[in-house]
ZAMARGU-4260 file (C-alpha; in steps of 0.2 Angstrom, whole numbers, plus 5000, padded with zeros to 4 digits):
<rodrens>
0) 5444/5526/5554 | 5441/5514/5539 | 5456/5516/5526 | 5455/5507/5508 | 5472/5500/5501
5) 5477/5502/5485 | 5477/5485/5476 | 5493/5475/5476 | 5506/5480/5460 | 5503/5463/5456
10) 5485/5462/5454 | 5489/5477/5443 | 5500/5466/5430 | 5488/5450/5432 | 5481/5445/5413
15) 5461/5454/5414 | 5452/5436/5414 | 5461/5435/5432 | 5454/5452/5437 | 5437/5450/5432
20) 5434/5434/5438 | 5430/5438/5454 | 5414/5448/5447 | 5408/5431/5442 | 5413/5423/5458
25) 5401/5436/5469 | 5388/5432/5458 | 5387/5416/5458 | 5389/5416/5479 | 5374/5427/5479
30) 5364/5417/5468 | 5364/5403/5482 | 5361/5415/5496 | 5343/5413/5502 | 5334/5430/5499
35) 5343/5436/5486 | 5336/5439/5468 | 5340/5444/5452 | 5329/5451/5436 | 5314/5444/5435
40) 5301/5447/5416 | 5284/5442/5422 | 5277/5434/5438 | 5281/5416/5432 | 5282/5408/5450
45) 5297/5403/5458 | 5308/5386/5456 | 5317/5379/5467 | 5335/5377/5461 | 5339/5362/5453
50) 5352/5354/5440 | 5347/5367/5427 | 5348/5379/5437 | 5365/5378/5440 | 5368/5377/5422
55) 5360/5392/5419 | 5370/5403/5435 | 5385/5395/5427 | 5382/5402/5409 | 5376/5417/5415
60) 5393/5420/5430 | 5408/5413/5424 | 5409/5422/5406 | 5410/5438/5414 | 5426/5433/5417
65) 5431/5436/5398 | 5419/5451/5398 | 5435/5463/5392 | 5444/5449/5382 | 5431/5444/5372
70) 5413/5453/5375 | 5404/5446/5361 | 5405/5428/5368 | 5402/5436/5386 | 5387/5442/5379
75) 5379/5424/5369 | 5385/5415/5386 | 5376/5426/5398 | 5360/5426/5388 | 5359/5409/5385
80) 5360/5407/5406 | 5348/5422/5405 | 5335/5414/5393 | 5335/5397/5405 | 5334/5408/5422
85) 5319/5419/5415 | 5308/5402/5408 | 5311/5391/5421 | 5308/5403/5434 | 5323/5401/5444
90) 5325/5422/5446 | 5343/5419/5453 | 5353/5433/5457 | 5366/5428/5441 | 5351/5436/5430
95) 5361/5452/5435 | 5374/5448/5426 | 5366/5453/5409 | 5368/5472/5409 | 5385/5470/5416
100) 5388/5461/5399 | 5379/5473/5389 | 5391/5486/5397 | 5405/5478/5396 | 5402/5474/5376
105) 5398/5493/5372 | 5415/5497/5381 | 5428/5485/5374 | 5420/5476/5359 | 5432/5483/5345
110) 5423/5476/5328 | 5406/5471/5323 | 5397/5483/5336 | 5383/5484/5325 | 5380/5467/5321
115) 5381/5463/5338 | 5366/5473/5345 | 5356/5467/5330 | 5359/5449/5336 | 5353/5454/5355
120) 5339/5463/5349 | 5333/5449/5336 | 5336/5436/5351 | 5327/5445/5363 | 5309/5443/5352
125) 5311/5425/5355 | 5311/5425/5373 | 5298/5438/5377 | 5286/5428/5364 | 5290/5412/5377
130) 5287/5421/5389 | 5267/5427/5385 | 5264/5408/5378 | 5271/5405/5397 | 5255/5416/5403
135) 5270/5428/5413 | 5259/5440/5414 | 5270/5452/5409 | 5259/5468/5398 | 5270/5472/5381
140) 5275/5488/5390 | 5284/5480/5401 | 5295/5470/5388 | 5298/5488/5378 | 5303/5493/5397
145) 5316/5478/5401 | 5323/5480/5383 | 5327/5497/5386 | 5334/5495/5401 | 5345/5485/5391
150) 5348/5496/5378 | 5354/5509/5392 | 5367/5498/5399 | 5376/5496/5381 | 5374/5515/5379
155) 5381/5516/5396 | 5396/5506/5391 | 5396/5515/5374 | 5397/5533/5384 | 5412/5524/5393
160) 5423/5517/5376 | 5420/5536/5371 | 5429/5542/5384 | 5443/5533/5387 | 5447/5534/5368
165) 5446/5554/5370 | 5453/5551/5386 | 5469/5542/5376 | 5469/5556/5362 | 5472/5569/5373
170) 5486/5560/5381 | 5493/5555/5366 | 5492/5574/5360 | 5500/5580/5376 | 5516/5566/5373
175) 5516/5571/5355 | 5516/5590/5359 | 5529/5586/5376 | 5542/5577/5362 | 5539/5591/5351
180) 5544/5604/5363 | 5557/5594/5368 | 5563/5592/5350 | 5563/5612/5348 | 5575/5614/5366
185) 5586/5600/5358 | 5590/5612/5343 | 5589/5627/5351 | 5600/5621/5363 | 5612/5613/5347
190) 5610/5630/5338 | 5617/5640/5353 | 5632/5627/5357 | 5638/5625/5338 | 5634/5637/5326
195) 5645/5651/5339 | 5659/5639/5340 | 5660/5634/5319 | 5658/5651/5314 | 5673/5655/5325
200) 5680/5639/5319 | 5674/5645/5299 | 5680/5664/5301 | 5698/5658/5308 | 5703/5646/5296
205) 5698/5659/5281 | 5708/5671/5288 | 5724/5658/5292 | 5722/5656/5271 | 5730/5674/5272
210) 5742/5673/5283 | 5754/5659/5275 | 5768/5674/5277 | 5768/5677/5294 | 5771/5663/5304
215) 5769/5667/5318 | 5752/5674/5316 | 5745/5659/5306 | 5752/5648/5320 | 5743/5659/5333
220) 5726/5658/5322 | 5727/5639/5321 | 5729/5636/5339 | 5714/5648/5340 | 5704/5635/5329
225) 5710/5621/5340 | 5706/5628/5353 | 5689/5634/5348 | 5687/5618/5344 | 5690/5609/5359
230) 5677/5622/5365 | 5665/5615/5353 | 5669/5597/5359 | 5665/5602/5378 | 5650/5612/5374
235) 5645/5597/5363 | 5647/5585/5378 | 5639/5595/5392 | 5624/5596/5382 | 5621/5579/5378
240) 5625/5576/5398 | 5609/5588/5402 | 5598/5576/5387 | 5604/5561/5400 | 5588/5557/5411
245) 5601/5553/5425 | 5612/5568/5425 | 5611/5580/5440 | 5607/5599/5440 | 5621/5606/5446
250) 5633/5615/5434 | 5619/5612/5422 | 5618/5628/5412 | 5633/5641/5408 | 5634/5656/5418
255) 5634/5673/5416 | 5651/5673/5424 | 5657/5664/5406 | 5653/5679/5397 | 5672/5685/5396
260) 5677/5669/5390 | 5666/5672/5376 | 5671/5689/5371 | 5689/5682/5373 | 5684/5668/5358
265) 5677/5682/5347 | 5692/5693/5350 | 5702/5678/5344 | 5692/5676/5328 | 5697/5693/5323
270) 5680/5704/5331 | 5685/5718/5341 | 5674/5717/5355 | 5670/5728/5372 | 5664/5719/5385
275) 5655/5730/5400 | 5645/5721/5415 | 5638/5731/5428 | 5630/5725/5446 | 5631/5709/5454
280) 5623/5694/5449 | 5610/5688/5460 | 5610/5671/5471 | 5596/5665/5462 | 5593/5668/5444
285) 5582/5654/5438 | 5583/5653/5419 | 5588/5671/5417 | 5606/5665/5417 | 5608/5655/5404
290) 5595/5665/5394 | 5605/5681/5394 | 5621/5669/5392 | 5613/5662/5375 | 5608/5682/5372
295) 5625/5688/5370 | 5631/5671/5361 | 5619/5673/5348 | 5623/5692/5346 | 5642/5689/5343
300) 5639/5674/5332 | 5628/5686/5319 | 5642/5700/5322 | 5654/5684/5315 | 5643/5681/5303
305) 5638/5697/5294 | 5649/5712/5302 | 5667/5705/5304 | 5679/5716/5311 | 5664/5728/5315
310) 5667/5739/5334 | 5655/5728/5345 | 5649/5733/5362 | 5645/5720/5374 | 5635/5726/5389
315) 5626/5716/5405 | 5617/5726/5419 | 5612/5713/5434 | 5598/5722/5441 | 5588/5712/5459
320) 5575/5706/5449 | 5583/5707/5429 | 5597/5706/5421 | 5600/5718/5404 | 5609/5712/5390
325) 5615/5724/5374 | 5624/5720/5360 | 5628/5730/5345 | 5636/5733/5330 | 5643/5747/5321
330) 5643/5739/5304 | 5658/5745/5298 | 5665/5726/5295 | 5662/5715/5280 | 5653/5699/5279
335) 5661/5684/5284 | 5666/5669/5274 | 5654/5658/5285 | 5639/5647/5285 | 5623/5656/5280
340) 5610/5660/5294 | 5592/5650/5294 | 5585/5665/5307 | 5582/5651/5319 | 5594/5659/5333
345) 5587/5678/5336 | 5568/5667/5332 | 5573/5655/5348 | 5579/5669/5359 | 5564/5679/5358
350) 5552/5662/5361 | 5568/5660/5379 | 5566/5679/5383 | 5545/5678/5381 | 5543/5663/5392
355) 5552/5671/5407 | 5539/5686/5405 | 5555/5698/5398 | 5556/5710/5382 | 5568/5705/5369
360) 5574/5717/5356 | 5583/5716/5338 | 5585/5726/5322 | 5595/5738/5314 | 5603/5755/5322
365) 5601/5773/5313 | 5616/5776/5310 | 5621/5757/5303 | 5626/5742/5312 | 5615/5731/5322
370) 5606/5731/5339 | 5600/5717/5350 | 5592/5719/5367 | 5584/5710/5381 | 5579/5712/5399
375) 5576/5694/5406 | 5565/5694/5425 | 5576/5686/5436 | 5573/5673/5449 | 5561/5662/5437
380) 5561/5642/5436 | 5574/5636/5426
</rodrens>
């Protein structure tokens, strides 16, 4: 069985003259191959080859060689060699050469496409006038015939610059649209790591500006900014570690198994939490993990945020094929002295929670405070 190899990587970084001489070169070893003819306008009779005859296989093969760099010359050349082959009655197989620059002009000549088919088409009158005087005995339909023949391969070549242009937009839309989802994870991601971290960090050192009588205590809520802090810094790291291209998977997302860590930071800043999980995590979660991780991050932030001191109720349920995340707010606190919200963080989860195909919930409860849920499939591609 036949196999056809894949060109060389080489022959892939050559300069484009060097790939398309060899074009050229097969056209002008057929020309001198005995039964072998090209185009021929008329029934002028044969002529043996002779020194104008290799002029004119020469004008009309080697150009092709430049027929991407530059068409418009490709094109002159090529008729020029055309134009001798046709009069003199050579009929050499190079006369083939023509519609392959008339493609290769409708598919790479960047400016002056107009006035370029004007010029062919006013240069061809000439020659199919020489040819009658010539007695060719070629009937005007035929001319008409040859010319659009012509006209097809430029339109051909046209049909292909169309193509690879809308053939470029779309693969510039899908790298634009690719950055700008990757731009959107980068600050989602950044939301999630540092807004839970400063507010911590924010509602801390407010409540240190109270305790300047109690040493004790202000000494304990400092360390707690610290520390907090040095949370931020790791978070911080980790993240830009996943942004690396060569950074591996593992360890790449934090896992549910971190949630009491979390609640444990809340405490600290002064927000009485219960924390309740229920089941067993399954081997595989996929994204789920990290999803109903980001859940209950962004949930205690907002209770930092806009209930401080409020009763809040953590609860986690691993089911086989979902994990259930519920935190709420009895709203008894008061607003914290912290950094105002932009609404990008419960915005972001719902977009996490919809992509793995879950439901995602978040508003205010009947009898005051705030509510968020979710149920996130498990098991999905991270």
């Amino acid at each position: 069985m036949i196999s056809l190899r894949r060109p060389p990587e080489w022959w892939h970084r050559a300069d484009v003259t060097i790939r398309d001489l060899p074009i050229g070169l097969l056209c002008i070893a057929a020309s001198f191959l005995p039964g072998f003819y090209g185009t021929q306008i008329g029934n002028l009779p044969h002529r043996p080859l002779d020194a104008l005859a290799f002029v004119a296989i020469a004008l009309e093969c080697f150009p092709l060689a430049v027929r991407r760099r530059w068409p418009a010359v490709c094109l002159a050349l090529v008729s020029v060699g055309f134009a001798i082959d046709q009069i003199r009655g050579y009929h050499s197989f190079a006369g083939t050469a023509l519609p392959i620059a008339l493609l290769s002009v409708g598919a790479h000549l960047e400016r002056h496409r107009r006035t370029a088919a004007i010029a062919f088409s006013v240069a061809y009158v000439p020659l199919a006038i020489t040819l009658i005087r010539l007695d060719s005995g070629e009937p005007p339909i035929g001319f008409v015939t040859f010319y659009l023949a012509m006209v097809l391969a430029w339109g051909f070549g046209a049909w292909l610059r169309s193509t690879r242009g809308a053939d470029a937009e779309r693969r510039s839309r899908i790298a634009e649209d690719t950055r700008t989802a990757e731009r959107t994870r980068i600050a989602s991601e950044l939301h999630d790591v540092v807004t839970h971290h400063v507010t911590a960090m924010v509602v801390q050192a407010e409540a240190a500006r109270y305790l300047t009588a109690s040493p004790d205590r202000l000494d304990q809520t400092l360390t707690a900014v610290s520390d907090t802090g040095r949370r931020a810094i790791t978070d911080l790291r980790h993240l830009l570690d996943l942004l690396n291209p060569d950074h591996g998977t593992e360890g790449r997302t934090p896992s549910v198994g971190r949630l009491l860590t979390l609640v444990e930071q809340t405490r600290r800043a002064g927000q009485p939490v219960e924390f309740t999980e229920e089941g067993t995590p399954a081997e595989s979660t996929g994204s789920a993990d990290l999803v109903a991780y980001r859940v209950v991050q962004e949930a205690l932030t907002n209770a930092l945020k806009y209930a401080h001191g409020s009763r809040t109720s953590v609860q986690v349920r691993h089911a086989e094929r979902e994990i259930t995340v519920e935190v709420s707010t009895d709203g008894s606190g008061s607003r914290a002295a912290s950094p105002g919200g932009s609404g990008r963080g419960l915005a972001g989860l719902r977009e996490r929670v919809d992509v793995l195909g879950g439901d995602f919930s978040a508003g205010t409860q009947k009898a005051g405070g705030f509510v968020v849920r979710a149920r996130i499939p498990a098991g999905s591609p991270s």
